[in-house]
N, CA and C atoms as a LAMMPS dump frame, in Angstrom:
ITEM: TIMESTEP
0
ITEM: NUMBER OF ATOMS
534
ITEM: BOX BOUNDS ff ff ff
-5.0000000000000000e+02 5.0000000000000000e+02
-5.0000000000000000e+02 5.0000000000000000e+02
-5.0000000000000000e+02 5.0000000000000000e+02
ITEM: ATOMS id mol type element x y z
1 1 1 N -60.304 60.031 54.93
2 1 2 C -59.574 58.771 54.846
3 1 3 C -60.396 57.731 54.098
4 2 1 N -61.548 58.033 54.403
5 2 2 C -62.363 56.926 53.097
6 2 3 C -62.016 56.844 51.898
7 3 1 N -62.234 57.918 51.528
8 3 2 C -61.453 57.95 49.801
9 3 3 C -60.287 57.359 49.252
10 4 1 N -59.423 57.881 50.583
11 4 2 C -57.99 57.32 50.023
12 4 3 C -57.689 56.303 50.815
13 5 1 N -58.247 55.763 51.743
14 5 2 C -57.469 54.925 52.863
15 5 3 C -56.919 53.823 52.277
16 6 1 N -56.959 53.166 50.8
17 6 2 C -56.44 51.843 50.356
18 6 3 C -55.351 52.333 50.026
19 7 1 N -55.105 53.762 48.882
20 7 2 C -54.006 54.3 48.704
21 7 3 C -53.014 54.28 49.799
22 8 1 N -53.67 55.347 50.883
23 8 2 C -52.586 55.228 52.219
24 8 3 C -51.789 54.114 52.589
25 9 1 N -53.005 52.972 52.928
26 9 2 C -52.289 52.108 53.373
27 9 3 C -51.074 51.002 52.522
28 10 1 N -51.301 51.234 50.94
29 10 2 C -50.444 50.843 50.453
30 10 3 C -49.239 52.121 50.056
31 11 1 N -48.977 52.768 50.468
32 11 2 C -48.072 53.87 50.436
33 11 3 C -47.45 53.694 51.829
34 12 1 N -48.159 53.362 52.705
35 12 2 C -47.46 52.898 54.286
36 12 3 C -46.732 51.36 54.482
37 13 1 N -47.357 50.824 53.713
38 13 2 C -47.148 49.555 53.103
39 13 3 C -45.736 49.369 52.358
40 14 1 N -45.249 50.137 51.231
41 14 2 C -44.368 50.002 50.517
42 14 3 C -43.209 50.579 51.297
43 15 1 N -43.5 51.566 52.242
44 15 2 C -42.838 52.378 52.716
45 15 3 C -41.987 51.516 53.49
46 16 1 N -42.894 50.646 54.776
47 16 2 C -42.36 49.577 55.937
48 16 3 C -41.354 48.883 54.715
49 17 1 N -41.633 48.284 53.645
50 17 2 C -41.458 46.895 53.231
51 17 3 C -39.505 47.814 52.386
52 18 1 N -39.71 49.076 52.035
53 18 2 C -38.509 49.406 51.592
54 18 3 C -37.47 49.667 52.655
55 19 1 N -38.265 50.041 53.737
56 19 2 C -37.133 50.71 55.03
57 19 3 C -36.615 49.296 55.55
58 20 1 N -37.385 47.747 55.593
59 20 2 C -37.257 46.729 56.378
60 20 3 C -36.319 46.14 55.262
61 21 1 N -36.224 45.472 54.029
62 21 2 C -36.208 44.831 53.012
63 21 3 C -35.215 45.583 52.208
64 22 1 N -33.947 45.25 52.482
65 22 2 C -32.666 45.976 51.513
66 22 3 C -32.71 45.741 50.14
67 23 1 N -33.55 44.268 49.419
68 23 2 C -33.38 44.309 48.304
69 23 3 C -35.067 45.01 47.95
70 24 1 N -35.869 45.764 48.319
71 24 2 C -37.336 45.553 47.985
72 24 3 C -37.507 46.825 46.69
73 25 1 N -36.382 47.418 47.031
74 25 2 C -36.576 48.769 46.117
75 25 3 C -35.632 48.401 44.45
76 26 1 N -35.386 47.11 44.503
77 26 2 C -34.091 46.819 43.325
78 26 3 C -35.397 46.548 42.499
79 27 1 N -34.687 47.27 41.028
80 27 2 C -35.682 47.024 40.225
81 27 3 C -36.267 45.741 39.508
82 28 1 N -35.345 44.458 39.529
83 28 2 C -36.144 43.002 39.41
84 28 3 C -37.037 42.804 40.707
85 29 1 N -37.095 43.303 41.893
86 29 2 C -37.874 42.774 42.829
87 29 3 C -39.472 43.623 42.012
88 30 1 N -39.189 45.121 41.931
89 30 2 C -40.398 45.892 42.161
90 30 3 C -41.216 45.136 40.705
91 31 1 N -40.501 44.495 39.437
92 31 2 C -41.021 43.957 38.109
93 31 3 C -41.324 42.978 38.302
94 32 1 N -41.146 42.101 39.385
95 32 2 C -41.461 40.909 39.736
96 32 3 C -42.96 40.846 40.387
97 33 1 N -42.865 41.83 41.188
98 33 2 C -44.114 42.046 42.259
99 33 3 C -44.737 42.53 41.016
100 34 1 N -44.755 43.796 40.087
101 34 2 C -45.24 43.852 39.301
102 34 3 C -46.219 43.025 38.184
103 35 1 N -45.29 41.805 37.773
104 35 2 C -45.91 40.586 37.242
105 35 3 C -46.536 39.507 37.727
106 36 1 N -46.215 39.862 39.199
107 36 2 C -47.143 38.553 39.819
108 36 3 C -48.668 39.244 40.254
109 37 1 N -48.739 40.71 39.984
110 37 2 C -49.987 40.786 40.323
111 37 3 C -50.699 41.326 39.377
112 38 1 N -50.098 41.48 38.08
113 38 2 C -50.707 41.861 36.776
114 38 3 C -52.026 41.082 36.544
115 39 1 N -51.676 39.342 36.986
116 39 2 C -53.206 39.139 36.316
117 39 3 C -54.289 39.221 37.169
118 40 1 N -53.777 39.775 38.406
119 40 2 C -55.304 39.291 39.129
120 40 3 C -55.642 40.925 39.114
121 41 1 N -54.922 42.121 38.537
122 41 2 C -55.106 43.793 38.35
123 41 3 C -56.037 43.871 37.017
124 42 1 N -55.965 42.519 36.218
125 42 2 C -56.608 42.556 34.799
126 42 3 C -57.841 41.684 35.199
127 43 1 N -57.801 41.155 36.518
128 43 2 C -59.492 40.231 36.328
129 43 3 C -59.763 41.63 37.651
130 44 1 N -59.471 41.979 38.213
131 44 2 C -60.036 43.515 38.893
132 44 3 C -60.557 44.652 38.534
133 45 1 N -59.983 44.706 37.006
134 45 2 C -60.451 46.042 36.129
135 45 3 C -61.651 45.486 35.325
136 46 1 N -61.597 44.371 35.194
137 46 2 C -63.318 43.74 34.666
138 46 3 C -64.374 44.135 35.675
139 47 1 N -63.384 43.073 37.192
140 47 2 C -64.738 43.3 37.955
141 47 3 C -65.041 44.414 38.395
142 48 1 N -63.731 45.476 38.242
143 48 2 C -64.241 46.845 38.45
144 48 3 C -65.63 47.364 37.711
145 49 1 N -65.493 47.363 36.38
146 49 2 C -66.543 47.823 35.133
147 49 3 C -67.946 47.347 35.961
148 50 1 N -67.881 45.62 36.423
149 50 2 C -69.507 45.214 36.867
150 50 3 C -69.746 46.208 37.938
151 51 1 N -68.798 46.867 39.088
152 51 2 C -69.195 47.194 39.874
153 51 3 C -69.395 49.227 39.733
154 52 1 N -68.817 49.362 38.856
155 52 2 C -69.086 50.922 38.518
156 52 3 C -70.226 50.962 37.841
157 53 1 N -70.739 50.15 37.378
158 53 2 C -72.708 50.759 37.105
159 53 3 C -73.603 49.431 38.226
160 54 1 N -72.836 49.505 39.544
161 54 2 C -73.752 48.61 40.419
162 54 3 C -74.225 47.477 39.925
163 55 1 N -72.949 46.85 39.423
164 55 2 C -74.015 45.234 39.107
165 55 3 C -72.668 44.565 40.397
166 56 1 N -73.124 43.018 40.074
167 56 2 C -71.77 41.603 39.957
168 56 3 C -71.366 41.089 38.983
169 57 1 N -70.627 40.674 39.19
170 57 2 C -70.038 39.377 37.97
171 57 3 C -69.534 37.839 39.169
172 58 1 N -70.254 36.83 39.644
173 58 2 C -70.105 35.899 39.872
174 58 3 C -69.298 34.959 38.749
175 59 1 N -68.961 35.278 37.819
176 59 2 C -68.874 34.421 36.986
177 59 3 C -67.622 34.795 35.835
178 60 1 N -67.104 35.774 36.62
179 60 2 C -65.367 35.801 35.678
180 60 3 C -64.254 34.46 36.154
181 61 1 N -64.458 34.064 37.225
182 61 2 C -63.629 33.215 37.687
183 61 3 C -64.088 31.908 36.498
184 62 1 N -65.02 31.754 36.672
185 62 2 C -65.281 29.954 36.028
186 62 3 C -65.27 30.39 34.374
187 63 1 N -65.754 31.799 33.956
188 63 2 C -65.382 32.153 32.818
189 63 3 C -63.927 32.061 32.377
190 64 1 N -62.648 32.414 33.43
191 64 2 C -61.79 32.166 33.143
192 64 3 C -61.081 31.231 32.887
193 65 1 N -61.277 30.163 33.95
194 65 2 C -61.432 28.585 33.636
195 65 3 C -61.922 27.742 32.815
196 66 1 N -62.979 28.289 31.733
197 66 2 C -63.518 28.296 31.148
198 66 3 C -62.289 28.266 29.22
199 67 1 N -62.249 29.466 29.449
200 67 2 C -61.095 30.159 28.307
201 67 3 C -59.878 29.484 28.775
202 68 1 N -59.509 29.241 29.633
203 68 2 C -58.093 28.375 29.925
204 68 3 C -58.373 26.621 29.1
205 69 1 N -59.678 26.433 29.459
206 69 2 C -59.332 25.255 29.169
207 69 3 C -59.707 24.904 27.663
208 70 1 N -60.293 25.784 27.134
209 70 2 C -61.135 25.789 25.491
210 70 3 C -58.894 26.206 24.841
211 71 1 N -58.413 26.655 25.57
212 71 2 C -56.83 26.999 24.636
213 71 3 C -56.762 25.22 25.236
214 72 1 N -56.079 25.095 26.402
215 72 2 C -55.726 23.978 26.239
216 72 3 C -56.196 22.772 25.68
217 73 1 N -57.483 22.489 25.603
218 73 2 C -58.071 21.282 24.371
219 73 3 C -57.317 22.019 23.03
220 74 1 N -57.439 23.008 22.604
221 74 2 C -57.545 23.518 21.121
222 74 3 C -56.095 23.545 20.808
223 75 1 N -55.221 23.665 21.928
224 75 2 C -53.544 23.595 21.378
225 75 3 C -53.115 21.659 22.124
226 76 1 N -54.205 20.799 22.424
227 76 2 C -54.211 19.901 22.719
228 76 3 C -54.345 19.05 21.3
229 77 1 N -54.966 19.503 20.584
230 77 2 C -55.746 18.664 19.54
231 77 3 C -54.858 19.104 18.423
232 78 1 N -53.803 20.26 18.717
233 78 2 C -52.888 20.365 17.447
234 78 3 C -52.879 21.541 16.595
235 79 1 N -54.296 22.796 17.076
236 79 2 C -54.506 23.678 16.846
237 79 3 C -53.632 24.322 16.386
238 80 1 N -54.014 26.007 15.504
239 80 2 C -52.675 26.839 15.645
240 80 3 C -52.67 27.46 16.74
241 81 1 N -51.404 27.852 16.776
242 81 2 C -51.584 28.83 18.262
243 81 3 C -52.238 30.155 18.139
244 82 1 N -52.521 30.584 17.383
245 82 2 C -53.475 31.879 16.718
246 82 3 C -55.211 31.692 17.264
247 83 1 N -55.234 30.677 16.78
248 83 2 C -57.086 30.196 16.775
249 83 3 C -56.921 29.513 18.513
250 84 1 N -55.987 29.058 18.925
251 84 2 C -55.864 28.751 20.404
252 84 3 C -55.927 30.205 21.344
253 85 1 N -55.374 31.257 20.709
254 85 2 C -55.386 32.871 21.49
255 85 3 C -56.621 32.794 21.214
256 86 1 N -57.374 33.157 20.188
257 86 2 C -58.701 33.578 19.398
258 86 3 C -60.054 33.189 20.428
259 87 1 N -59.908 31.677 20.703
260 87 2 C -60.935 30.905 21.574
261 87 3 C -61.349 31.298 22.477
262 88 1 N -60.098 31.537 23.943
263 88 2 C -60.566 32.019 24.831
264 88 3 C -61.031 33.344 24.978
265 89 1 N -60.718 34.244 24.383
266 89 2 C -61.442 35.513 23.935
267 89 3 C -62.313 35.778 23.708
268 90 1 N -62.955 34.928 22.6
269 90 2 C -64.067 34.609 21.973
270 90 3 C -64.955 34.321 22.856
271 91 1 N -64.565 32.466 24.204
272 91 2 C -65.328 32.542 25.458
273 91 3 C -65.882 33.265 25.793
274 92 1 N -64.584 34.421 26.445
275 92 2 C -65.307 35.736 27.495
276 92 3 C -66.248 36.786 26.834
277 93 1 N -66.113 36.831 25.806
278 93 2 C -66.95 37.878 24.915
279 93 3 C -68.221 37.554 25.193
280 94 1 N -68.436 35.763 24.715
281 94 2 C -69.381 35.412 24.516
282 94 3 C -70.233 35.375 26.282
283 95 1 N -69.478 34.56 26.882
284 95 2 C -69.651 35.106 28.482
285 95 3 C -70.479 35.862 28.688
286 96 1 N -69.521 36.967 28.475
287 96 2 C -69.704 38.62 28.751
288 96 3 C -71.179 38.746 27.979
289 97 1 N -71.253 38.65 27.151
290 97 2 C -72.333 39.359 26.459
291 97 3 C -73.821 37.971 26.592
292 98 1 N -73.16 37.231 27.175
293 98 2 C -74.886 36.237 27.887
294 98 3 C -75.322 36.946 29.123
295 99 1 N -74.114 37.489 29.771
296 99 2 C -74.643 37.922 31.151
297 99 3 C -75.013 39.509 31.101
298 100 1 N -74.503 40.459 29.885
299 100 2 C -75.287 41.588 29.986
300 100 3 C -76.334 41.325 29.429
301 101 1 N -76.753 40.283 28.331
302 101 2 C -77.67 40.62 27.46
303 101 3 C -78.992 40.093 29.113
304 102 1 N -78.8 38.755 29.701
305 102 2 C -79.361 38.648 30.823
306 102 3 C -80.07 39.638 31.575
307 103 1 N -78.807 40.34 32.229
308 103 2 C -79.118 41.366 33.245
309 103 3 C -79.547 43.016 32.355
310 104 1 N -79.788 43.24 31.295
311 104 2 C -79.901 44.184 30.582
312 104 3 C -81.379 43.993 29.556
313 105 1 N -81.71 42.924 29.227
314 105 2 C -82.905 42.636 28.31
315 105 3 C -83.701 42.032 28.924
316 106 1 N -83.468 40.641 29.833
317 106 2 C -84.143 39.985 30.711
318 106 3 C -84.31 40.176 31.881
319 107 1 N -83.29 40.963 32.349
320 107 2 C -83.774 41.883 33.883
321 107 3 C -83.968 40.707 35.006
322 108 1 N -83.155 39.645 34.588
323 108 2 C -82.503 38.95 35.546
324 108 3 C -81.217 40.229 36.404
325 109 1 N -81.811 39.542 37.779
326 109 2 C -80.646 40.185 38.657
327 109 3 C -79.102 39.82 38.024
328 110 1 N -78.204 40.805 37.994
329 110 2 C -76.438 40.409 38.278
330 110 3 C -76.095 39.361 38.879
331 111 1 N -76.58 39.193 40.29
332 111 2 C -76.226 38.122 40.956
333 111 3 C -76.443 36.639 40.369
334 112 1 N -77.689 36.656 40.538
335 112 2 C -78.28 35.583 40.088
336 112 3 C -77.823 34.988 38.349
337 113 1 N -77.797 36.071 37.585
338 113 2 C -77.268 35.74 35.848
339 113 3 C -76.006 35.3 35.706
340 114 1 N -75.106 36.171 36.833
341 114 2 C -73.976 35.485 36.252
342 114 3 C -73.283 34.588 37.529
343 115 1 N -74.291 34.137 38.291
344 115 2 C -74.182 33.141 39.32
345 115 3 C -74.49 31.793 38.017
346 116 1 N -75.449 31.615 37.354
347 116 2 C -75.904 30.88 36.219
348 116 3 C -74.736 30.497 35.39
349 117 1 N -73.967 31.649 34.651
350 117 2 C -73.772 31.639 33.529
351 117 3 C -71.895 30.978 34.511
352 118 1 N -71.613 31.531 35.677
353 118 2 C -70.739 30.756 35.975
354 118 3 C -70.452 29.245 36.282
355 119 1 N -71.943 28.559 36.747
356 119 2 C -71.741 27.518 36.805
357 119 3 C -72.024 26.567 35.723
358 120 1 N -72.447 27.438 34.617
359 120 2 C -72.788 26.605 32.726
360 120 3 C -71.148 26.443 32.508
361 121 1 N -70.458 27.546 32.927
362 121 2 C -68.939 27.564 32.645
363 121 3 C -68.443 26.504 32.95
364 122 1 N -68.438 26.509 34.352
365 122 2 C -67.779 25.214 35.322
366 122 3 C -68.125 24.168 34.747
367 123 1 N -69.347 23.371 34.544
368 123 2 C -69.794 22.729 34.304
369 123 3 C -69.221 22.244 32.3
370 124 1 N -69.141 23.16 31.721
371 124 2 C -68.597 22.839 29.891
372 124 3 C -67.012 22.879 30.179
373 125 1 N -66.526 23.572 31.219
374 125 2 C -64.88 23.214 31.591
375 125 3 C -64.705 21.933 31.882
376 126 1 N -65.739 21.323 32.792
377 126 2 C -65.148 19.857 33.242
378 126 3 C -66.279 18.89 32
379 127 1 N -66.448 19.411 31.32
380 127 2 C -67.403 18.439 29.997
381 127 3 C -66.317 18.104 29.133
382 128 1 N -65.892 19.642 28.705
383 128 2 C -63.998 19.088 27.827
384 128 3 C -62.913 18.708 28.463
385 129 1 N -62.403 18.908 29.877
386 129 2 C -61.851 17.763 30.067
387 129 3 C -61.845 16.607 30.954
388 130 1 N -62.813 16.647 31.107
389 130 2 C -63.308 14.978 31.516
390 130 3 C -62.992 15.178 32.864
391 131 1 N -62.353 16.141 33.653
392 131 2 C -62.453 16.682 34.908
393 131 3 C -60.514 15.833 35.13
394 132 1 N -59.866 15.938 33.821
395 132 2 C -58.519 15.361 34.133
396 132 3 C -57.801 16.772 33.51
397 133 1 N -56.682 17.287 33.682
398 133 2 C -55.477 18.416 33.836
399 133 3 C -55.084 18.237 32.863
400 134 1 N -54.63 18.995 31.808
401 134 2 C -53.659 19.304 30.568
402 134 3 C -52.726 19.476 31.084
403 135 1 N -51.898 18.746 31.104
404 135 2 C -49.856 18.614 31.358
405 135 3 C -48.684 18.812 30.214
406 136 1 N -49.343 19.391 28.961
407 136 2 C -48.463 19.107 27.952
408 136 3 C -47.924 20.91 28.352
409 137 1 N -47.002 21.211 27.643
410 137 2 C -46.508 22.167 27.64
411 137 3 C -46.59 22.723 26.771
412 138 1 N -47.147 24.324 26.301
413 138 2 C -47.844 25.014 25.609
414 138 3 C -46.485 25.764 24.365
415 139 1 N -46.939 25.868 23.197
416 139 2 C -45.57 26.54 22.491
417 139 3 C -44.899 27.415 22.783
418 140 1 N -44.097 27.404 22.803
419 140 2 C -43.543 29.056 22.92
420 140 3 C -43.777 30.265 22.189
421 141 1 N -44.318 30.355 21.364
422 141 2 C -45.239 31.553 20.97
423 141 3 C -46.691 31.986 21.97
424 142 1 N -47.067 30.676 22.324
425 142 2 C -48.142 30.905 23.606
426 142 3 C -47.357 31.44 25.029
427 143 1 N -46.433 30.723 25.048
428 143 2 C -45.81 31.035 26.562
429 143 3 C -45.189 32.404 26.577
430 144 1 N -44.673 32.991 25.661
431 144 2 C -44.473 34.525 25.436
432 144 3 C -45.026 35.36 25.543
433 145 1 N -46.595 34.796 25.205
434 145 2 C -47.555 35.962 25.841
435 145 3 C -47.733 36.456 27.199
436 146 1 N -47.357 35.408 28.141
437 146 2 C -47.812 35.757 29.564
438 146 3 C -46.423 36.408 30.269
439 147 1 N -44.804 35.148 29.344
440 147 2 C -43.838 35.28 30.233
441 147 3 C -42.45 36.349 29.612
442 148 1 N -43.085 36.46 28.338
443 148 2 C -41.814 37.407 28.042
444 148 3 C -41.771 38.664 28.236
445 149 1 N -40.734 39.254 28.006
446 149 2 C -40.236 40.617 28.182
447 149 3 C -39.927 41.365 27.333
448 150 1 N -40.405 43.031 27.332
449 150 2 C -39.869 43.37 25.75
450 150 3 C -39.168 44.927 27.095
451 151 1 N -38.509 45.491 26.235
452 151 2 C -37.85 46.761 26.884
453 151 3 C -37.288 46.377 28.043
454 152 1 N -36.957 44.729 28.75
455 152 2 C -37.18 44.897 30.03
456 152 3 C -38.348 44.8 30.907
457 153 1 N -39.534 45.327 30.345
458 153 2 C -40.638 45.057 31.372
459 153 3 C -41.455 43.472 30.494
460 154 1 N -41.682 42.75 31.894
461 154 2 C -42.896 41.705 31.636
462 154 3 C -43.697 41.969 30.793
463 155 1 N -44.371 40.805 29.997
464 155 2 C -45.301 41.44 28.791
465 155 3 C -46.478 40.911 29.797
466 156 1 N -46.619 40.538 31.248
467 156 2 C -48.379 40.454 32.133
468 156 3 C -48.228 42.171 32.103
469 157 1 N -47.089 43.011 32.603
470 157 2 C -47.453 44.267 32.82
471 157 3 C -47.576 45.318 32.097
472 158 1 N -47.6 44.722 30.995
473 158 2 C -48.107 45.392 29.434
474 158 3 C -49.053 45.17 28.883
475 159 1 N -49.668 44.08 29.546
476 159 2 C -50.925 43.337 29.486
477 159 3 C -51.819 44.164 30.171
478 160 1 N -51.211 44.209 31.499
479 160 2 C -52.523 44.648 32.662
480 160 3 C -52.23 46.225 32.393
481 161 1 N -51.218 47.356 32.027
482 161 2 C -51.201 48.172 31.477
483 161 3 C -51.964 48.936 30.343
484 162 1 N -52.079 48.127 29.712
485 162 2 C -53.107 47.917 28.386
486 162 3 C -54.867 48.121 29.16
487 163 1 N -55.355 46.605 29.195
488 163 2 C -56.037 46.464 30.017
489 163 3 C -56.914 47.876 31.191
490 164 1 N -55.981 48.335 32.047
491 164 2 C -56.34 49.203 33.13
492 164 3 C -56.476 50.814 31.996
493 165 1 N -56.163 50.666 30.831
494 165 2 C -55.764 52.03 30.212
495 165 3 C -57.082 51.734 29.234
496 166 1 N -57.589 50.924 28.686
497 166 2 C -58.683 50.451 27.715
498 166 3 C -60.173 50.625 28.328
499 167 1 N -60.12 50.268 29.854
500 167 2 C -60.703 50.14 30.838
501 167 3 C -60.935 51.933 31.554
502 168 1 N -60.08 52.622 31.735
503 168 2 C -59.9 54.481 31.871
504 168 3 C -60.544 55.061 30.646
505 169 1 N -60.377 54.362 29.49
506 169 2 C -60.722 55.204 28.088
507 169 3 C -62.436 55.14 28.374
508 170 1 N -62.955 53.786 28.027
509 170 2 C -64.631 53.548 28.264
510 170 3 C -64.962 54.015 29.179
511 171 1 N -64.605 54.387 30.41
512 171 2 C -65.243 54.454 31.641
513 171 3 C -65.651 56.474 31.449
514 172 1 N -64.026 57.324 31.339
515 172 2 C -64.168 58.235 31.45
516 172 3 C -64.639 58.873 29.76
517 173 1 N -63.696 58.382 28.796
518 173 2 C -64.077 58.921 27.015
519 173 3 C -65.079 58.685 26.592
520 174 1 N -66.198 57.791 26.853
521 174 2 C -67.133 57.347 26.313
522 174 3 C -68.392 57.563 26.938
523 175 1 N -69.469 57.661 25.911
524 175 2 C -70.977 57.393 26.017
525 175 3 C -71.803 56.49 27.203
526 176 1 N -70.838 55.119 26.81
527 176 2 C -70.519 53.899 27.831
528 176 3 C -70.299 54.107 29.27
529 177 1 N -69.166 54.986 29.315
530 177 2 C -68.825 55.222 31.044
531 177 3 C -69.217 56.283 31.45
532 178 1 N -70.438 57.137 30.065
533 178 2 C -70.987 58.285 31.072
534 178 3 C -72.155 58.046 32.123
């Protein structure tokens, strides 16, 4: 039961919630549940990676906050929406690759590096915006990324699809995840 017991219990789980819940098995409910947990399945398959060669990552959360708010200044100021996608990406890369180069060249602990590198985050998030909320409403070429639909399915679960499948390739195909 160790191995599988999360499986189980969400297989016992779905099971109660279809036998109790007349609409739970209709297919907008199961795409719904689907998309509401796509993004936190795509910040899980990161923190999966830190934790399959025994490190942490303290520092995807404020990294993410981080990339949220470098789009919103950058589609604030009039940006394209291209170089507004580009940014926060760019963030986490850059992120990403302070806290391996850290814990990999400098042999700073995991904990401790990207305990650091999360609160440099926090800290340049509330530097750009002055610690006040972006309220404008983002284009619709931006808002398509998170909220539209192609075939029918959500484009988060084509996202986190992507994502969890990019994430299987390195881990098991590669040099990387041997």
């Amino acid at each position: 039961i160790g191995t599988w017991g999360t499986c189980i219990a969400l297989v016992v789980l779905f099971v109660a919630f279809a036998a109790s819940a007349p609409n739970f098995l209709a297919s907008a409910n199961l795409l719904n549940i689907l998309r509401q947990a796509s993004f936190l399945a795509i910040l899980a398959t990161g923190f999966t990676l830190a934790l399959v060669v025994a490190e942490l990552d303290l520092s995807f959360a404020n990294a993410c906050s981080l990339a949220a708010v470098c789009m919103g200044a950058l589609l604030d100021r009039g940006m394209a929406p291209w170089i507004a996608v580009a940014a926060p990406l760019a963030v986490g890369l850059a992120i990403g690759a302070a806290n391996g180069l850290a814990v990999t060249r400098l042999r700073i602990p995991s904990l401790i590096a990207t305990l650091a590198t999360g609160t440099i985050a926090n800290g340049a998030a509330f530097l750009i915006t002055g610690g006040i909320a972006y309220v404008k409403r983002p284009p619709e070429a931006i808002l398509a990324l998170g909220r539209g639909v192609v075939a029918g399915v959500p484009v988060l679960v084509l996202w986190m699809a992507a994502v969890v499948l990019l994430a299987h390739f390195v881990v098991r195909g590669t040099r990387l995840g041997a």
